[in-house]
C-alpha positions as a Markdown table, in Angstrom:
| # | Residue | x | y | z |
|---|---|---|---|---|
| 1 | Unk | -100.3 | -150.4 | 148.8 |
| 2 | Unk | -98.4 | -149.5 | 145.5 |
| 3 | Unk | -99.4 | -152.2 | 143.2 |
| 4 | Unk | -98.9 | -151.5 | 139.8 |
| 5 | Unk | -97.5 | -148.1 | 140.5 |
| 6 | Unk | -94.0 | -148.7 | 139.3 |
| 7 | Unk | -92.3 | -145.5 | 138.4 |
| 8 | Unk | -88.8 | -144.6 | 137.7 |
| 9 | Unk | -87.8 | -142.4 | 140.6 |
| 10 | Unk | -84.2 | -140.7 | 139.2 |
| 11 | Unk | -83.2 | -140.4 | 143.2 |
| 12 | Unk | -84.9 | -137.3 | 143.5 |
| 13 | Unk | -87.9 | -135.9 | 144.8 |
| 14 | Unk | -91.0 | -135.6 | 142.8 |
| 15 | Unk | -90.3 | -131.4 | 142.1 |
| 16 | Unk | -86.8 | -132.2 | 141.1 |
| 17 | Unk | -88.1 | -135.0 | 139.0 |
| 18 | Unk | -90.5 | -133.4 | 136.9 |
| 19 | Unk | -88.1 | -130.2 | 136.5 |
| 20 | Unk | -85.6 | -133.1 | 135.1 |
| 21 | Unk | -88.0 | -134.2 | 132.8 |
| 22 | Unk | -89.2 | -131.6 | 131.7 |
| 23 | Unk | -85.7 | -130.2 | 130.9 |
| 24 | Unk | -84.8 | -133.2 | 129.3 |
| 25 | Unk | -87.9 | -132.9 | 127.2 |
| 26 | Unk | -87.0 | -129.3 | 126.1 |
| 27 | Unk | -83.7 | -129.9 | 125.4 |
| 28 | Unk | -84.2 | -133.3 | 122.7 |
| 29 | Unk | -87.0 | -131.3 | 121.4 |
| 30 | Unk | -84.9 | -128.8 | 120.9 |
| 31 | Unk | -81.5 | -130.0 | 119.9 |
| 32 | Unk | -83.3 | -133.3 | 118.5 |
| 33 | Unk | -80.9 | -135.5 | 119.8 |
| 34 | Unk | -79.2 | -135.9 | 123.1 |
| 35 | Unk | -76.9 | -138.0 | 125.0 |
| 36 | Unk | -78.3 | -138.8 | 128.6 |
| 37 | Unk | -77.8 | -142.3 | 131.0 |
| 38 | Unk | -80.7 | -145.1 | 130.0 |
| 39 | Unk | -82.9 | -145.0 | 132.7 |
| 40 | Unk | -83.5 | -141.0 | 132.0 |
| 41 | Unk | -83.6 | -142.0 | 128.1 |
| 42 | Unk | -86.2 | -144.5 | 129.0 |
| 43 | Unk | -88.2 | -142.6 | 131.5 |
| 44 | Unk | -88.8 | -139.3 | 128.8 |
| 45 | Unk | -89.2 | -141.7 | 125.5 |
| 46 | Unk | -93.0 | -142.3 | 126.3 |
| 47 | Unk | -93.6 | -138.7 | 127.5 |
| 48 | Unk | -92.2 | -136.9 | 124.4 |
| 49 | Unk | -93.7 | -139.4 | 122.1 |
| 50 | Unk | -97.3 | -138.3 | 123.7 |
| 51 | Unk | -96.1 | -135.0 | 123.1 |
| 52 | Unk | -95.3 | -135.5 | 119.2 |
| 53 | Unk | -98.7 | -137.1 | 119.0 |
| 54 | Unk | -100.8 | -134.0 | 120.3 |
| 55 | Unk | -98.2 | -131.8 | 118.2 |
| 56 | Unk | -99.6 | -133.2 | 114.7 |
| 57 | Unk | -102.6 | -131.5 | 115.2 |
| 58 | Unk | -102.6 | -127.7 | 115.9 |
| 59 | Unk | -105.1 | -126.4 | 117.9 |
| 60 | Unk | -105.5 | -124.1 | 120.3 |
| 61 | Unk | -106.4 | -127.2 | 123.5 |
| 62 | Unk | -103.0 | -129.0 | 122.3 |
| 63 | Unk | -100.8 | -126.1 | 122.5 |
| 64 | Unk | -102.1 | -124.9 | 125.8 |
| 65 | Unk | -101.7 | -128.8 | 126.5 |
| 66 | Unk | -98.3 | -128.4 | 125.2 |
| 67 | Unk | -97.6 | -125.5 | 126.8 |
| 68 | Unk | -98.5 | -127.1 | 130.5 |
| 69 | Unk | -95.8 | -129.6 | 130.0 |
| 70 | Unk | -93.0 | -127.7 | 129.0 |
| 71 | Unk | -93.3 | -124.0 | 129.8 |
| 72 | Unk | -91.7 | -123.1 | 126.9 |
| 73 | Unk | -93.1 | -120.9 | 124.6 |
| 74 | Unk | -90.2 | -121.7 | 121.7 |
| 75 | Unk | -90.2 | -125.9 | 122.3 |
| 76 | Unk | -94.0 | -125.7 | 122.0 |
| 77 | Unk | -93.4 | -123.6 | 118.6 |
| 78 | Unk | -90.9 | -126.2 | 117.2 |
| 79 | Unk | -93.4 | -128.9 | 118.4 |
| 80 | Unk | -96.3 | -127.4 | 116.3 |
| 81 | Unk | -94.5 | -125.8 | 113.4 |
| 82 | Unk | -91.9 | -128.4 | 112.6 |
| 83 | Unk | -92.1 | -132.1 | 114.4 |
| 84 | Unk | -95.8 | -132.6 | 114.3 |
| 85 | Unk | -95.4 | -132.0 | 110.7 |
| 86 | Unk | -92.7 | -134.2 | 109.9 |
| 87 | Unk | -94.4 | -137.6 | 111.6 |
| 88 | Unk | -98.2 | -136.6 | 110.1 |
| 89 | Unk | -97.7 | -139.9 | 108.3 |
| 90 | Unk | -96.0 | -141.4 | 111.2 |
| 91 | Unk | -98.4 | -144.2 | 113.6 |
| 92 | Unk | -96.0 | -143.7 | 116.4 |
| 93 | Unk | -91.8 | -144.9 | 117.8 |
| 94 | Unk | -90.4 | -141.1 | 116.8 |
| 95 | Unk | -87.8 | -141.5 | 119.2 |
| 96 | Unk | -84.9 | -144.4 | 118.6 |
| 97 | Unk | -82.2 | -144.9 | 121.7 |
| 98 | Unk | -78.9 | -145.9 | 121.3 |
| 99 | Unk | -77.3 | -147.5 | 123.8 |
| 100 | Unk | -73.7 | -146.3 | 124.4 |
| 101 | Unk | -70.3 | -147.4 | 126.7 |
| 102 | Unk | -70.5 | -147.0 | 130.2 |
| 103 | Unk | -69.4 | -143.5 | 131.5 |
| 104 | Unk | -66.0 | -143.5 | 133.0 |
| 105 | Unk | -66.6 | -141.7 | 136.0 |
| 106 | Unk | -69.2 | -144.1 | 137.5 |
| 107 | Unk | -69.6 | -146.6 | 134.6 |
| 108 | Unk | -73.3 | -145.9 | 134.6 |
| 109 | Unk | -75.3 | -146.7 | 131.6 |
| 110 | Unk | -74.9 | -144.2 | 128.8 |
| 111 | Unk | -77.6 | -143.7 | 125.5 |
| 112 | Unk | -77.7 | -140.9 | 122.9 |
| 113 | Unk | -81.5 | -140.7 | 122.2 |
| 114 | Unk | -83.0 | -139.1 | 119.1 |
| 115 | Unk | -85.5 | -138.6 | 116.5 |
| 116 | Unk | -85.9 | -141.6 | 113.7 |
């Protein structure tokens, strides 16, 4: 039985999945803010905030950690070098999520997510 074992499943299979969330991952970290629908918003928030929590302290375990996740040699860069930096003081909520109007095209749920 699945109890307790809620997770957001995007209508995809769990390959497709994780390349979607990793991507999504790359490209806020990259672009630091980007507009997506709600439930992907919601579903990378916690992921990249773990993420910017292992990036404020550089060390060799938390970029090969790093690197695991994203496969991204340059995101992991920015990670070390600029965000885990910039929240040193920070306890934790780095990400804020806006919520937007409906897309026309199938009126689904629209955010912009970003860094505070």
């Amino acid at each position: 039985m699945r109890h307790q074992k809620k997770r957001v499943k995007l209508g995809r299979n769990l390959g497709s999945r994780n390349a979607l969330i990793r991507s999504l991952a790359s490209s806020l970290i990259v672009h630091e803010k980007i507009k997506t629908t709600l439930v992907k918003a919601k579903t990378i928030r916690p992921i990249v905030e773990k993420m910017i929590t292992k990036s404020k302290i550089d060390n060799l375990a938390n970029r090969r950690l790093l690197l695991k996740a994203l496969a991204k040699e340059k995101v992991v860069k920015k990670l070390l070098e600029v965000l885990g930096p910039r929240y040193q003081a920070r306890q934790g909520g780095y990400l804020r999520i806006i919520k937007l109007e409906p897309r026309r095209g199938d009126a689904a749920k629209m955010a912009i997510i970003e860094f505070v």
